[in-house]
C-alpha positions in Angstrom: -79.2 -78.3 -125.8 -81.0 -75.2 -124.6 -82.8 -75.3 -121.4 -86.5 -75.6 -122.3 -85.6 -77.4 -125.8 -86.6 -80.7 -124.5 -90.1 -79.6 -122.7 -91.4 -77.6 -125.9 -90.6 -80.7 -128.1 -92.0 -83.0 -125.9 -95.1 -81.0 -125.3 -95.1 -80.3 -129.6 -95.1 -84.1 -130.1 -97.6 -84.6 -127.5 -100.0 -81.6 -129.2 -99.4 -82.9 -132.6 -100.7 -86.1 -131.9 -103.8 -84.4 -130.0 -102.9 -86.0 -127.3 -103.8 -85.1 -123.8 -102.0 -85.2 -120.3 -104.8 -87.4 -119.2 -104.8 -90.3 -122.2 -100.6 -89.7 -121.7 -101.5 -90.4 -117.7 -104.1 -93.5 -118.9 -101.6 -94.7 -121.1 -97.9 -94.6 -119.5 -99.3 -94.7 -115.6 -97.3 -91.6 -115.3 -98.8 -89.0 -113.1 -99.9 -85.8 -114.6 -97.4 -83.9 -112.6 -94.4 -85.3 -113.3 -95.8 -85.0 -117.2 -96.3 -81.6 -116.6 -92.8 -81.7 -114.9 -91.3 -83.1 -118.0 -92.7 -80.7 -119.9 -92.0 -77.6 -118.4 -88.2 -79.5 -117.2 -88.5 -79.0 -113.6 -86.4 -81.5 -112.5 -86.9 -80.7 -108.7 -90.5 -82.0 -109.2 -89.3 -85.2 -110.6 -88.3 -88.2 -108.3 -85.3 -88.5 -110.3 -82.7 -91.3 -111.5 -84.0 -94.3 -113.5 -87.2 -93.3 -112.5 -87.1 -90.0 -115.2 -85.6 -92.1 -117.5 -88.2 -94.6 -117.2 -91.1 -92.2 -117.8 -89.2 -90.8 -121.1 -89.3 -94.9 -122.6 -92.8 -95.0 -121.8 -93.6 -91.2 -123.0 -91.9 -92.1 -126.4 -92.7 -96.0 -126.5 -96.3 -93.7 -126.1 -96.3 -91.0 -129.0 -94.3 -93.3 -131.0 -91.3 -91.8 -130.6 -87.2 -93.0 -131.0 -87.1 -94.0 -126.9 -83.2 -93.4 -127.5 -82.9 -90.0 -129.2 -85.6 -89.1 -126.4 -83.1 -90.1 -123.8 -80.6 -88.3 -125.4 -82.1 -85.1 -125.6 -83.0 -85.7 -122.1 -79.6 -86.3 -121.0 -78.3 -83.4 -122.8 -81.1 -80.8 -121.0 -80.2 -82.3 -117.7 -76.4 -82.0 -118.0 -75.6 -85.7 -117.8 -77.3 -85.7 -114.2 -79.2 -88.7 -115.1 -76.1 -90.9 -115.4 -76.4 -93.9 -113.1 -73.2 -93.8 -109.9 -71.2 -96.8 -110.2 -71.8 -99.6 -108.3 -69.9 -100.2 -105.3 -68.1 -103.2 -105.2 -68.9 -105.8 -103.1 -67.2 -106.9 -100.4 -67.6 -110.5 -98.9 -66.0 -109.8 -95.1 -65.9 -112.8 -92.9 -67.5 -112.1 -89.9 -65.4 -111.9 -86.9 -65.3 -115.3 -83.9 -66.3 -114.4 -80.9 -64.6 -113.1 -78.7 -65.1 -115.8 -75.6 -63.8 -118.3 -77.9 -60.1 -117.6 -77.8 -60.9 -117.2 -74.0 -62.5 -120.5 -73.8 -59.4 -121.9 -75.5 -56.8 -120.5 -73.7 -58.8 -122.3 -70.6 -58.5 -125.5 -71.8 -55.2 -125.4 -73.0 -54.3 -124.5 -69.1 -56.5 -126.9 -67.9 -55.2 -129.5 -70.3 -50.9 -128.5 -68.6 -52.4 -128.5 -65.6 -53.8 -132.1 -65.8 -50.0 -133.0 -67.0 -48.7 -131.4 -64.3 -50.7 -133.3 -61.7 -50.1 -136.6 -63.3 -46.5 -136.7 -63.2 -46.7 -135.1 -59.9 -48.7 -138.4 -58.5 -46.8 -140.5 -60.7 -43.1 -139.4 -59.2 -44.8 -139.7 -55.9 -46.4 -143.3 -56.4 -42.8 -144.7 -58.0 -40.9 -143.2 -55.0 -43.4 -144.8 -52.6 -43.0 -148.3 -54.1 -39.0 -148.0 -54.2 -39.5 -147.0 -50.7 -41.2 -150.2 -50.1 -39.1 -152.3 -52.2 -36.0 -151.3 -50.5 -37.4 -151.4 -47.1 -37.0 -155.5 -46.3 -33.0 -155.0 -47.8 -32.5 -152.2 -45.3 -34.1 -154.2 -42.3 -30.9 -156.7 -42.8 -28.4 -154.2 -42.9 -26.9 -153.4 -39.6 -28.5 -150.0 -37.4 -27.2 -148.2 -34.8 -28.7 -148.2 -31.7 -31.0 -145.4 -30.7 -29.5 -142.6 -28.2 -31.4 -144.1 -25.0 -31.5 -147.7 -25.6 -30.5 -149.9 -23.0 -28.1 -152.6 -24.5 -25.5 -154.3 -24.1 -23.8 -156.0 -26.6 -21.4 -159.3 -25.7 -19.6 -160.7 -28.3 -18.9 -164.7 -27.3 -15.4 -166.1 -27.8 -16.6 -168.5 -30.9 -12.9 -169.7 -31.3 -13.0 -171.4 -27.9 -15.0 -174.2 -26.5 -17.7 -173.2 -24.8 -17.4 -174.3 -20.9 -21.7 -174.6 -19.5 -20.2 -175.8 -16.2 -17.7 -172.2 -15.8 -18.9 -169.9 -13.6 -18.8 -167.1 -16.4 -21.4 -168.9 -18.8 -24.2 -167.2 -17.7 -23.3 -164.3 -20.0 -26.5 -161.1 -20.2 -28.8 -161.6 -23.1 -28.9 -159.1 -25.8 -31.8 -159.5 -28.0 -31.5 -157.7 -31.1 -35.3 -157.2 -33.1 -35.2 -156.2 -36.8 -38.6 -155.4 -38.4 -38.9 -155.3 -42.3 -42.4 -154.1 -42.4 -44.7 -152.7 -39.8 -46.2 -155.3 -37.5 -46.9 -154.7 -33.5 -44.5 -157.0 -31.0 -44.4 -157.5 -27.2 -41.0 -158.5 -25.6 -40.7 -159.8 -22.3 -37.4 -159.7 -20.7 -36.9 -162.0 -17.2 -40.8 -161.8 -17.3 -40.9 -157.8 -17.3 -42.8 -156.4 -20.2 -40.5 -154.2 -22.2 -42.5 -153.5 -25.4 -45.9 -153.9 -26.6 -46.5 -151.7 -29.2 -46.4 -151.1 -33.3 -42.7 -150.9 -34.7 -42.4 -149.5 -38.2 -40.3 -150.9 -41.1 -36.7 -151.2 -41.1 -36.6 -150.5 -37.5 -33.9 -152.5 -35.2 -34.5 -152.2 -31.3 -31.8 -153.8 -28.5 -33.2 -155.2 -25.6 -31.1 -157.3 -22.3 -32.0 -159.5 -19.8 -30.3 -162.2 -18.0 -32.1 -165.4 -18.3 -34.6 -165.2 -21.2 -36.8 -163.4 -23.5 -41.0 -163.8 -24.7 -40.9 -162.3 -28.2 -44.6 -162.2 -29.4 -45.0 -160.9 -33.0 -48.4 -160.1 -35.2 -46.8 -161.1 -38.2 -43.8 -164.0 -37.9 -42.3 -163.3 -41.2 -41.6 -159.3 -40.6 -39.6 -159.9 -37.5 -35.8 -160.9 -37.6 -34.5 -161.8 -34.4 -30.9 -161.8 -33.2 -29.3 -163.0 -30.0 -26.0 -161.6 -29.2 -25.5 -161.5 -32.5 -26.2 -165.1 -33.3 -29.9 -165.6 -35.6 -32.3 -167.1 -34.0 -35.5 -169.5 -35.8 -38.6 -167.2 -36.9 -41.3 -166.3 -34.5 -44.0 -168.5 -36.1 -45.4 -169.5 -39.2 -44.8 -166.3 -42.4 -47.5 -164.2 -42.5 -49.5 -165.8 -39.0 -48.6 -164.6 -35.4 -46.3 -166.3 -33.5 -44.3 -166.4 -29.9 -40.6 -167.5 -29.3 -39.1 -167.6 -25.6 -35.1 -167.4 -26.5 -33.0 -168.1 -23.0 -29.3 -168.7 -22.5 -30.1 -172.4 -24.1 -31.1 -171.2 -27.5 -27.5 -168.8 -26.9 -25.2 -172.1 -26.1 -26.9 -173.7 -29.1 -27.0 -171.3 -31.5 -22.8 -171.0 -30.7 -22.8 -175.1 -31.1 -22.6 -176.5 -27.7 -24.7 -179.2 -26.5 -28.1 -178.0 -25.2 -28.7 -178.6 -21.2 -31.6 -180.0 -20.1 
């Protein structure tokens, strides 16, 4: 279509009907410039889109006009202009966590290993602490070398033979041997001379010598094991009370099966 073909036949239509802008404006609520823009096709005037399109319906819904030959002529004197731009499509994106929540993850996950970690750490350390104690009374029975600086002296009686009280050689030196299978505080007195008095840990064997008797004291009766010359001798005291023992050269000639003297 030639440019100005649509204006003049829109304006003839309009004058044929003796119809002004005015009852055009009154009628369609189109303003008279954009009527006069129609007219006179100066799209630059026009807001343009659906909005041009729209005043053509109501122009020709107006003067009685076909609304879609209208359009038509008005697409054709714009070029195709008018057409509508494809929608774009829409696109449903899924918003993005945030990013302190990996973080706050990760942080757990390490606090969560961590918490393993310490567990079987304390775990080991309890079980090895209740073997220890478990094995401690077993080891207090087994025999222990003496300390480097421990006075003993260890005689080992002729059980084979009778044992003579009246020969001159029966007054043999008193080793006391004291074994401890848990920790409990003794006091030793040797020919009335205090040796020990203090708190001797578990499993722990100490030698001690006199030459007429000992005064073994003990906190607990039932953690002390007591050996002379390598004979056992009766407990302390009651288990579990304190107790005292005096062990002489009788308690020796009776735990080797002689006939106690008076």
């Amino acid at each position: 279509m030639a440019t100005g073909t649509f204006g003049e036949r829109l304006k003839r239509e309009r004058e044929l009907r003796e119809v002004s802008l005015k009852e055009v404006t009154a009628g369609t609520r189109i303003g008279p410039r954009f009527l006069e823009a129609l007219e006179n096709e100066e799209w630059d005037k026009l807001p343009g889109g659906v909005f041009n399109r729209g005043f053509v319906r109501s122009i020709a819904r107006y003067l009685g006009l076909d609304e879609e030959n209208l359009l038509a002529e008005y697409d054709m004197a714009r070029g195709g202009e008018q057409s509508m731009p494809a929608p774009q499509p829409y696109e449903n994106k899924i918003p993005r966590p945030p990013v302190w929540i990996p973080i706050v993850a990760v942080l757990a996950l390490l606090a969560v290993i961590g918490g393993l970690v310490a567990g079987g750490i304390y775990g080991w350390r309890w079980y090895a602490a209740r073997r220890a104690a478990r094995r401690a009374p077993s080891s207090a029975l087994l025999p222990t070398e003496t300390s480097p600086g421990t006075a003993s002296i260890i005689s080992t009686p002729a059980s084979d033979q009778p044992y003579d009280s009246t020969s001159p050689s029966a007054a043999v030196p008193l080793d006391l041997a004291v074994s401890t299978s848990a920790a409990t505080r003794v006091r030793i007195l040797a020919d009335g001379t205090l040796l020990l008095d203090a708190e001797v840990s578990a499993g722990e064997t100490r030698h001690f010598s006199a030459s007429k008797q000992f005064e073994v004291t003990a906190a607990d009766s039932s953690a002390v094991l007591l050996e002379l010359n390598g004979r056992a001798m009766p407990p302390v005291g009651t288990p579990g009370a304190s107790g005292t023992i005096v062990l002489s050269q009788k308690d020796l000639r009776q735990a080797l099966g002689g006939t106690p003297q008076p």
